[in-house]
C-alpha positions as CSV (number, residue, x, y, z in Angstrom):
1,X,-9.0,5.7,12.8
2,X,-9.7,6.9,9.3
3,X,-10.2,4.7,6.8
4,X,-6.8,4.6,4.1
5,X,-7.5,6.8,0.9
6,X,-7.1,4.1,-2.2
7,X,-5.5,6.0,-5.3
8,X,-5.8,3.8,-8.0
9,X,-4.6,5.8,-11.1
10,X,-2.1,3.6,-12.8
11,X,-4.2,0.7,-12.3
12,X,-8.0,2.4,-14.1
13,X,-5.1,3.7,-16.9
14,X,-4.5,0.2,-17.6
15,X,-7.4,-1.0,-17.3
16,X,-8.9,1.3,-20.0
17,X,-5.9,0.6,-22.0
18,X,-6.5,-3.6,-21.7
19,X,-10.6,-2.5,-22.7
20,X,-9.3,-0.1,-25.4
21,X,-12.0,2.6,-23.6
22,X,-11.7,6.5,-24.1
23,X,-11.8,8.5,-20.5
24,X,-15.4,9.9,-22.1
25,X,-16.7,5.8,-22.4
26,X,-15.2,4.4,-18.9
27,X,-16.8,7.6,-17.8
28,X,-19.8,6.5,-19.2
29,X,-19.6,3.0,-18.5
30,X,-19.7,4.0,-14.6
31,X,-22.1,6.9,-14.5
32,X,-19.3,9.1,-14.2
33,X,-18.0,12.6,-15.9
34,X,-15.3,12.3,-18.1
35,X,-13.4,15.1,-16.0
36,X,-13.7,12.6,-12.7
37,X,-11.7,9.7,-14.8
38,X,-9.2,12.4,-15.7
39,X,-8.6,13.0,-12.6
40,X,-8.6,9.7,-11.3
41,X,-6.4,8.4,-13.6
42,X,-3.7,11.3,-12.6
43,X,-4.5,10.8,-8.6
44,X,-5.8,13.6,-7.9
45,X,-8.9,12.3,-6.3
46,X,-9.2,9.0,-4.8
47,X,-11.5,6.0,-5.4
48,X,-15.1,6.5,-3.7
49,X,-16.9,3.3,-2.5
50,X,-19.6,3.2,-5.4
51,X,-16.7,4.1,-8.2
52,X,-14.6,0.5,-6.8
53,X,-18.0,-1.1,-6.7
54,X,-19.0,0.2,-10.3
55,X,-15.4,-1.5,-11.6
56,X,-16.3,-4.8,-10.2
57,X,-19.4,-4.7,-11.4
58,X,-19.1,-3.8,-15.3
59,X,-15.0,-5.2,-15.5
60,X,-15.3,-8.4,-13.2
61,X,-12.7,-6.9,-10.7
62,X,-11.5,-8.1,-7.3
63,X,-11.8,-5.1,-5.3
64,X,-8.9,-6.5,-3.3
65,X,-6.7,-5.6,-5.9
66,X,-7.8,-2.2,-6.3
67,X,-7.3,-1.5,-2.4
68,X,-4.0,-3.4,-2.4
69,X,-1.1,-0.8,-3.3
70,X,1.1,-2.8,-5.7
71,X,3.7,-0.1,-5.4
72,X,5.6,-1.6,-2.6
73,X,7.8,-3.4,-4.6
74,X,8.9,-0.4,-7.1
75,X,9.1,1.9,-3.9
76,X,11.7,-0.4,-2.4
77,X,14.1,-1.1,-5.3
78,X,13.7,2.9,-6.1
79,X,15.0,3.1,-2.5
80,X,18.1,0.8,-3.3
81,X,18.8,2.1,-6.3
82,X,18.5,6.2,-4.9
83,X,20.7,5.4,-2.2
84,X,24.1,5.0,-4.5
85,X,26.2,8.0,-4.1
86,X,25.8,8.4,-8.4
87,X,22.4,10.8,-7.5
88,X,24.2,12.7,-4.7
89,X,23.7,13.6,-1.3
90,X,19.7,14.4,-1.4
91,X,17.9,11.1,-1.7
92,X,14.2,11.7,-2.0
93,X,12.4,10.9,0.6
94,X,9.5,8.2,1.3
95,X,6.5,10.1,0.1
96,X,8.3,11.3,-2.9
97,X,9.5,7.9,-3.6
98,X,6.1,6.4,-3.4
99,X,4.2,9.3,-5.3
100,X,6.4,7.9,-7.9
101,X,5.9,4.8,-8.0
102,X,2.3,5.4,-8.0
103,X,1.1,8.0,-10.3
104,X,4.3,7.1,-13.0
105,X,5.1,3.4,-12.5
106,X,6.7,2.8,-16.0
107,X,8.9,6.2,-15.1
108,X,10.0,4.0,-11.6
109,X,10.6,1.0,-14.0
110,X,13.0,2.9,-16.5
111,X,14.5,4.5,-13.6
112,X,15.7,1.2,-12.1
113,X,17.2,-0.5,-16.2
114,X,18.6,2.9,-16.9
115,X,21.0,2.5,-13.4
116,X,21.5,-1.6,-13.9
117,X,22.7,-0.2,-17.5
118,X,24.7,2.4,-15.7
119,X,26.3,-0.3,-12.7
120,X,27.2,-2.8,-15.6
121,X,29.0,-0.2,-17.6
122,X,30.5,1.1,-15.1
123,X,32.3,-2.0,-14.0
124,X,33.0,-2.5,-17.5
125,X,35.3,0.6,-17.3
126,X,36.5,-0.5,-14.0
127,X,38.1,-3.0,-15.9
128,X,35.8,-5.9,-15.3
129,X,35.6,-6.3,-18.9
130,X,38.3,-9.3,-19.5
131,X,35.8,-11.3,-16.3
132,X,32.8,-10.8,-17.9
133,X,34.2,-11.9,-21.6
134,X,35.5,-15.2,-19.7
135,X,32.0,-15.6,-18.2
136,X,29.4,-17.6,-20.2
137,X,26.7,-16.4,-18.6
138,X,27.8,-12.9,-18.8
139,X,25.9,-12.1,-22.8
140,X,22.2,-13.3,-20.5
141,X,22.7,-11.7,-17.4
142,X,20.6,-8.4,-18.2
143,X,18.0,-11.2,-20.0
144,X,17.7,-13.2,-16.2
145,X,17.2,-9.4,-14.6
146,X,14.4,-8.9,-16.7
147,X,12.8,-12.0,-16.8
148,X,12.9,-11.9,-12.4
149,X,11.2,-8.3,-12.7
150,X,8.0,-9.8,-15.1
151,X,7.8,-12.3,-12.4
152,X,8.8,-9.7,-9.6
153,X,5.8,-8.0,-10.2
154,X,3.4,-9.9,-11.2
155,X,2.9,-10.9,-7.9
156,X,4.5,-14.4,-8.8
157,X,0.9,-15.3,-9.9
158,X,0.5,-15.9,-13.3
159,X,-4.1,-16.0,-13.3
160,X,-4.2,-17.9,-16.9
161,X,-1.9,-20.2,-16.7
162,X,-2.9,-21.3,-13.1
163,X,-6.2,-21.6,-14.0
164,X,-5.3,-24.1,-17.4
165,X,-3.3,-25.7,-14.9
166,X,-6.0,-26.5,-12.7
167,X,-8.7,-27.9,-15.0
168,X,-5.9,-30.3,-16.8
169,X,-5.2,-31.6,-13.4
170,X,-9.0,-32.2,-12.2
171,X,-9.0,-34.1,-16.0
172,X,-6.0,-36.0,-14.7
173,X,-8.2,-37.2,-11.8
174,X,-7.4,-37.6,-7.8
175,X,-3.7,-37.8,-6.7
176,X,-2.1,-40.5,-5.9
177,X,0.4,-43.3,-6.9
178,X,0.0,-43.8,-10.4
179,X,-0.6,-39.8,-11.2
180,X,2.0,-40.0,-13.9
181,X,1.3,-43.1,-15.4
182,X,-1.8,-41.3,-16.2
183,X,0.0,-37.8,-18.0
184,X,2.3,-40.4,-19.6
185,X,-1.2,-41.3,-21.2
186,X,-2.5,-38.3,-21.6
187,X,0.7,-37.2,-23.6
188,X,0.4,-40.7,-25.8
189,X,-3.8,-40.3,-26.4
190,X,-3.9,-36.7,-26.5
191,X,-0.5,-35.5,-28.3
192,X,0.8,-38.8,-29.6
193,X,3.9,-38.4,-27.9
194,X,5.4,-41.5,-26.5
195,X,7.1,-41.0,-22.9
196,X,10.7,-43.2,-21.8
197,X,12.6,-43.2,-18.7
198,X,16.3,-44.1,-19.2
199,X,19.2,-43.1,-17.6
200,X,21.3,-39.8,-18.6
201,X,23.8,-39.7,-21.5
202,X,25.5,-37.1,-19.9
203,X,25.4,-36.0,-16.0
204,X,23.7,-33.1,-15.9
205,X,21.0,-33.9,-18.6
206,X,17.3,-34.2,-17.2
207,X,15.0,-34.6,-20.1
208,X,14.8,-33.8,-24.0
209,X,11.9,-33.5,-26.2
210,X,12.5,-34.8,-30.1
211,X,9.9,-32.8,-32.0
212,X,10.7,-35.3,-35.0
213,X,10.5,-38.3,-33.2
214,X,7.5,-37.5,-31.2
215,X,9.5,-38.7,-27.9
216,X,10.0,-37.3,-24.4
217,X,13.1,-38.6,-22.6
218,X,12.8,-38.1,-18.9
219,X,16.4,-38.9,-16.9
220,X,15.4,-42.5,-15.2
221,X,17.6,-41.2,-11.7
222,X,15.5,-38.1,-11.0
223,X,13.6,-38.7,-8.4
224,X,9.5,-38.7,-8.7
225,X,8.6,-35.1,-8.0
226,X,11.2,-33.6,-10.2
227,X,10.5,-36.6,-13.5
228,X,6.9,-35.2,-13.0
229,X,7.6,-31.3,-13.2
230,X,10.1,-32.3,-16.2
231,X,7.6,-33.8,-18.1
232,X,4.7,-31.0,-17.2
233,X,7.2,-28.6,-18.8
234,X,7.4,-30.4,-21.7
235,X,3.3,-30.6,-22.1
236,X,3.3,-26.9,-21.5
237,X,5.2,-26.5,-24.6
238,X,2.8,-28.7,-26.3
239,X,-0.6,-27.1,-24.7
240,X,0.0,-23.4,-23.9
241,X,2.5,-22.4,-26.5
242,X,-0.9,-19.8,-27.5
243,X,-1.4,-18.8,-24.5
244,X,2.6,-18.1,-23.0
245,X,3.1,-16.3,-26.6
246,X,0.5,-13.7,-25.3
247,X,1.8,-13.4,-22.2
248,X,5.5,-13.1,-23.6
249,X,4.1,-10.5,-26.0
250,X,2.6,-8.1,-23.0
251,X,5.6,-8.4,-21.3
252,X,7.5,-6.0,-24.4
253,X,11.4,-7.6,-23.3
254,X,14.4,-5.5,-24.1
255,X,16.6,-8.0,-24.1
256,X,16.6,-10.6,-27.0
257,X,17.8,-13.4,-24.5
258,X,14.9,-12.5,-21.9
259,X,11.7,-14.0,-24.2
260,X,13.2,-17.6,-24.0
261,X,14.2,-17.1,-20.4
262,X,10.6,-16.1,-19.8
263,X,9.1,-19.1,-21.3
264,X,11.1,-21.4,-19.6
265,X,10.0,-19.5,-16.2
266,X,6.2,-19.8,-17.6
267,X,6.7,-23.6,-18.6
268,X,8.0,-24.0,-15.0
269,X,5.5,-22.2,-13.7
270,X,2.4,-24.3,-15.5
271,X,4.5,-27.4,-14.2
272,X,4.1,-26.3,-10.7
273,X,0.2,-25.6,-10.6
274,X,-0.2,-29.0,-12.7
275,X,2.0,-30.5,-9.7
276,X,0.0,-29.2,-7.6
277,X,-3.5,-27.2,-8.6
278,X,-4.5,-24.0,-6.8
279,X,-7.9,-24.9,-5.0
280,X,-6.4,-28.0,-4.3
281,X,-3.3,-27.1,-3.3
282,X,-4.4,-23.9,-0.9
283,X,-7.6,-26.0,0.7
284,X,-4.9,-28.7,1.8
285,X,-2.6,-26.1,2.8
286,X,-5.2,-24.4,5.2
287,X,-6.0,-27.8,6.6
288,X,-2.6,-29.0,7.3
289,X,-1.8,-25.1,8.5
290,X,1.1,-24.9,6.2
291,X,2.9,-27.7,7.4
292,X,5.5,-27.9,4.5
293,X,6.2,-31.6,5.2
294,X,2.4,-33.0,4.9
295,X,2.5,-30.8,2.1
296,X,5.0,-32.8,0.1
297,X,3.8,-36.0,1.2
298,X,0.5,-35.5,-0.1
299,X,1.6,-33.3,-3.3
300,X,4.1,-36.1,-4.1
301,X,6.4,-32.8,-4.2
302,X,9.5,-31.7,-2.8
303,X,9.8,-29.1,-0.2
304,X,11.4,-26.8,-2.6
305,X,8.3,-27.4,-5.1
306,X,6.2,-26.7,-2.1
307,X,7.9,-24.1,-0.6
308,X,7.9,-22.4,-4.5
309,X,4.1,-22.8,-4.8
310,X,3.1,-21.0,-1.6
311,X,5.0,-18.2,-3.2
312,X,2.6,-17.7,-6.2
313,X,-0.6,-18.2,-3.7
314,X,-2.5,-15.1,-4.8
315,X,-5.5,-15.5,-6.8
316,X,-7.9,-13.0,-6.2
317,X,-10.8,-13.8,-4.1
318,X,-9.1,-17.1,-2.9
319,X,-5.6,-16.0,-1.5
320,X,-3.5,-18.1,0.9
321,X,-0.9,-16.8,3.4
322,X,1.4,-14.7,1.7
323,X,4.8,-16.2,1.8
324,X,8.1,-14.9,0.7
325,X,10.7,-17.6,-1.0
326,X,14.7,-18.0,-1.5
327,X,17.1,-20.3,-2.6
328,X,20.5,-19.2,-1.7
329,X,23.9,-21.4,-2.6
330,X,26.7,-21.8,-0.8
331,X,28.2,-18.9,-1.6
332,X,25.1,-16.7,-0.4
333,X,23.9,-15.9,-3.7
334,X,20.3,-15.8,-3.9
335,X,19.5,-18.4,-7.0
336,X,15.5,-18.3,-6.2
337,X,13.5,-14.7,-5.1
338,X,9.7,-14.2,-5.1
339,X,7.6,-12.4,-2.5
340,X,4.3,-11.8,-2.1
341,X,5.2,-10.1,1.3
342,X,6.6,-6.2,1.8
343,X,10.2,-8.1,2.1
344,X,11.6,-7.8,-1.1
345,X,15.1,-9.5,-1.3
346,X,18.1,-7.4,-3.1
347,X,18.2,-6.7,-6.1
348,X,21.9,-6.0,-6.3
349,X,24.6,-8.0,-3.8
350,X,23.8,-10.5,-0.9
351,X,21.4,-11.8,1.3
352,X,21.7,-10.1,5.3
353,X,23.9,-12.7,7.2
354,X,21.8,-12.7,10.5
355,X,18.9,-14.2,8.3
356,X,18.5,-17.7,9.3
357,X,19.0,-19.3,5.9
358,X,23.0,-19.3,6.1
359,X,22.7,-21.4,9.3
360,X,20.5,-23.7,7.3
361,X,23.4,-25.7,5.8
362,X,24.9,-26.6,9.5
363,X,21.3,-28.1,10.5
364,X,20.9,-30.8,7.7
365,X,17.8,-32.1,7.8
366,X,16.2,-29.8,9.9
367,X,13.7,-27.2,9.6
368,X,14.7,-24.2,12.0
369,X,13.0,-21.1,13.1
370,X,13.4,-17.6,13.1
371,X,11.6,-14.7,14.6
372,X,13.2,-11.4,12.6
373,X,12.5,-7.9,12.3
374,X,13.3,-5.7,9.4
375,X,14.3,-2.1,9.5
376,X,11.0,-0.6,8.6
377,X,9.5,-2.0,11.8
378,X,8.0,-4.8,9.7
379,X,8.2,-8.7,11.7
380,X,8.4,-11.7,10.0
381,X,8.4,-15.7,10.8
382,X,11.3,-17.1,9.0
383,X,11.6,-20.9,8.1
384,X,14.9,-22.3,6.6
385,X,16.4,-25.8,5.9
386,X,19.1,-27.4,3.9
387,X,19.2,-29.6,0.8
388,X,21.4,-31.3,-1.6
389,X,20.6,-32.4,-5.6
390,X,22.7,-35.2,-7.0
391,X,21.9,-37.0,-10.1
392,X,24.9,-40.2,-10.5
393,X,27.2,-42.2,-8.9
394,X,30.0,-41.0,-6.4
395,X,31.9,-38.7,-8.9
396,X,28.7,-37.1,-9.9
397,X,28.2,-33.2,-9.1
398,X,26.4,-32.4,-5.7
399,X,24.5,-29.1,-5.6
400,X,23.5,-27.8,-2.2
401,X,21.4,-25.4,-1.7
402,X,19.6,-23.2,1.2
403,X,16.0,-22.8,1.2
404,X,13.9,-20.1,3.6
405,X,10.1,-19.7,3.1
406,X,8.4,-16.5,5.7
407,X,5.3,-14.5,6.4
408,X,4.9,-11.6,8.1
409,X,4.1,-12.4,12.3
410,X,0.3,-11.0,11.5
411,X,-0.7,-13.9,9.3
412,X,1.5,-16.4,11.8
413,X,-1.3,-17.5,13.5
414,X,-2.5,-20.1,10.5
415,X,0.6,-21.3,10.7
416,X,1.7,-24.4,12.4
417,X,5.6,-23.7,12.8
418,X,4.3,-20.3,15.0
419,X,2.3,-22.4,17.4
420,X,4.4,-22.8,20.6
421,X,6.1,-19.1,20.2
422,X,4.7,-17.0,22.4
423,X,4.8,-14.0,20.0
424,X,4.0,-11.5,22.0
425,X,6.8,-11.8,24.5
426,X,9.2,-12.8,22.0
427,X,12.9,-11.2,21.3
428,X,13.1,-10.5,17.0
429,X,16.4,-10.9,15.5
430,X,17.2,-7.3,13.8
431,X,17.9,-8.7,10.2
432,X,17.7,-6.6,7.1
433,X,17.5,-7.0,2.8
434,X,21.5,-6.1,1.7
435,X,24.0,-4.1,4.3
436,X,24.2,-1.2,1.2
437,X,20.6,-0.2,2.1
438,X,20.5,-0.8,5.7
439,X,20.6,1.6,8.0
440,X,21.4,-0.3,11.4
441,X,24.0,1.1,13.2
442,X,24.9,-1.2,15.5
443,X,25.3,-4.5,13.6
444,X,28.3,-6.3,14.3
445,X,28.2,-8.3,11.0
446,X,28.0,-5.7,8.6
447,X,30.4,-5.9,5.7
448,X,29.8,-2.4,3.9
449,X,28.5,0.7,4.8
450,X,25.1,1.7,3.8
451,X,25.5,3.9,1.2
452,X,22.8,6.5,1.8
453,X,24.2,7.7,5.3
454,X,27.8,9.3,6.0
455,X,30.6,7.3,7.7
456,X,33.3,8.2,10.2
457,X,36.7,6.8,11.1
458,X,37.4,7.1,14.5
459,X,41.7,7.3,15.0
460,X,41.4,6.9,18.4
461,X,39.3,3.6,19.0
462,X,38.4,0.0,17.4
463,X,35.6,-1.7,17.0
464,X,34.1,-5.0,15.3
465,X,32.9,-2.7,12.5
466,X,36.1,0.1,12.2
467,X,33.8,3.0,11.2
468,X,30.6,4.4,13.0
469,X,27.4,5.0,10.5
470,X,25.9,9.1,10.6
């Protein structure tokens, strides 16, 4: 089999950009003409061997991530997004849909806020505008959107933050016990803030940091893991407010509400590699095969934490199994998304009821199985249990929430939930991302047609679903 052509264009673009490098000095940096960058850069001839080796060499690159084609993730929103009825009957196809994303990525991107600008409007004049004016969260919602995209394609993986992350924690010394006894100390010696654990003045209040005061209050009747991640997000503020203002400033937000979004996400995400540090975390995880349970017990973590971290386990050079991760509510609104996998959850709508995370709240307690394939042929070992949150007495608020964490059946093998399926002779549940872009025909819990393929009405005949797809 031939070996796959690696085109590479947007990535050497911004990659000159980042060195601030004219085509005529990369080109000379890499003992290459000028013309062969040019063309390069515009796809037009792929990467050779010594060209990806010359990149490592003078730029310090993984050539992993030149190989890998990041444009998986902008091919299959473009997809969603093509398939409304707004762009007609011709939807471009695959190829055209990838050549996109590849040689014009930031084209793909303004393709994608240009129709959420469209779909909002447009329920505005659908008269959604007196439910959205009621709704608080309504003036943010564009802000969250933005915020789950830098995040979305990032990879989940955020390489300086992880990495400050890592060496505070090997300051902190071994786990165990007493592990934050010692950042309580570290806060008091280091910033002089003084650290108390009391109950909550209000119900739903978890911690509070008084600038003035020099004083972090951490809700007494949280349990261990979560008092720990509030008070990491608290020293990210302190330590890395240099660092996350960079990162905020690269990302160029539209929306004035999405900067503070994003540095909460990036306080929470420095809070999770403190919790539990990359090497650390991903050597344990190979030796326990992934066993979410041993994972928490060692982490001092939840499973959610966890689950949340195996998400963001793709550093280059040093990758783990690359998982997929969702919270879903009651309802069936996904809460939580990240995927380092080719499954990338909807964008717009719910999540596919034959997934195995909406059973997850009848088996309490319980981590169960599933073995699913998607409609692009792609098969996938699904894990999902059940959780509740409740900070108070009886009349206090429960939250329950639905957790699923997957990798694709290729890397199930270094996994210990895969060990007595015989995958090979195993039957995969047809499951799919959101019914408006799947094309199944004969799902008998669809609850919309797929918008990209015609419909018809039989008169003459019923069935579970009343209309036939194509």
């Amino acid at each position: 089999m031939a070996a796959r052509k690696v085109f590479a264009g947007a990535k050497i673009r911004a990659l000159r950009a980042q060195h601030r490098l004219t085509q005529a000095e990369l080109a000379a940096r890499l003992d290459i003409s000028a013309s062969y960058i040019n063309q390069l850069e515009s796809n037009q001839r792929p990467l050779t061997a010594s060209v990806m080796l010359a990149l490592a060499e003078h730029f310090s690159l993984d050539l992993s991530s030149l190989a890998t084609d990041g444009s998986d993730r902008l091919v299959m929103d473009l997809r969603e997004v093509l398939a409304d009825p707004v762009f007609g009957e011709t939807v471009p196809n695959l190829q055209e849909l990838k050549s996109t994303a590849t040689n014009a990525p930031d084209m793909a991107r303004a393709v994608l806020q240009l129709y959420e600008a469209y779909r909002k409007t447009n329920e505005r004049l659908a008269g959604m505008d007196a439910a959205l004016s009621r709704d608080p969260q309504s003036g943010v919602t564009t802000a969250y959107e933005e915020v789950r995209d830098f995040f979305h394609y990032a990879d989940n993986y955020i390489d300086p933050l992880d990495r400050a992350a890592e060496s505070l924690a090997a300051e902190l010394g071994q786990f165990g016990p007493d592990r934050m006894a010692r950042l309580v100390d570290y806060l008091r010696e280091t910033h002089e803030v003084r650290v108390s654990f009391t109950p909550p003045l209000t119900p739903d209040a978890m911690s509070r940091f008084d600038r003035g005061g020099r004083e972090i209050w951490i809700n007494s009747r949280l349990d261990p893991a979560s008092q720990f991640f509030r008070l990491a997000t608290h020293l990210a503020g302190l330590e890395q407010t240099t660092l996350m203002g960079e990162l905020l400033d690269n990302a160029n937000f539209k929306a004035s509400e999405a900067r503070a979004i994003a540095r909460m996400g990036l306080a929470n995400y420095y809070a999770g590699a403190l919790h539990m540090p990359y090497s650390a975390f991903l050597k344990a995880s190979e030796a326990h095969r992934y066993d979410i349970e041993e994972l928490a017990h060692l982490f001092g973590a939840s499973l959610e934490q966890v689950a949340h971290r195996l998400s963001t386990m793709q550093r280059p050079r040093e990758r783990g199994v690359p998982f997929f991760f969702a919270r879903v509510d009651a309802a069936g609104t996904i809460t939580k998304r990240h995927s380092a996998t080719a499954l990338q959850f909807a964008r717009f709508g719910g999540a596919c009821p034959l997934w195995n995370v909406h059973r997850a709240f009848e088996a309490r307690g319980e981590i169960i199985r599933q073995l699913g394939e998607t409609p692009d042929g792609n098969r996938y070992l699904s894990l999902a249990w059940s959780g509740e949150k409740r900070m108070g007495g009886y009349r206090s608020t429960t939250r329950r929430y639905a957790y699923a964490l997957g990798c694709e059946i290729s890397h199930a093998n270094r996994v210990v939930y895969a060990d007595d399926l015989e995958l090979g002779k195993a039957v995969f549940d047809p499951i799919g991302v959101s019914c408006r872009i799947c094309e199944r025909r004969n799902c008998h819990q669809r609850s919309v047609p797929p918008l990209a393929v015609g419909i018809s009405v039989p008169a003459d005949r019923r069935s579970i679903v009343p209309y036939e797809i194509g």
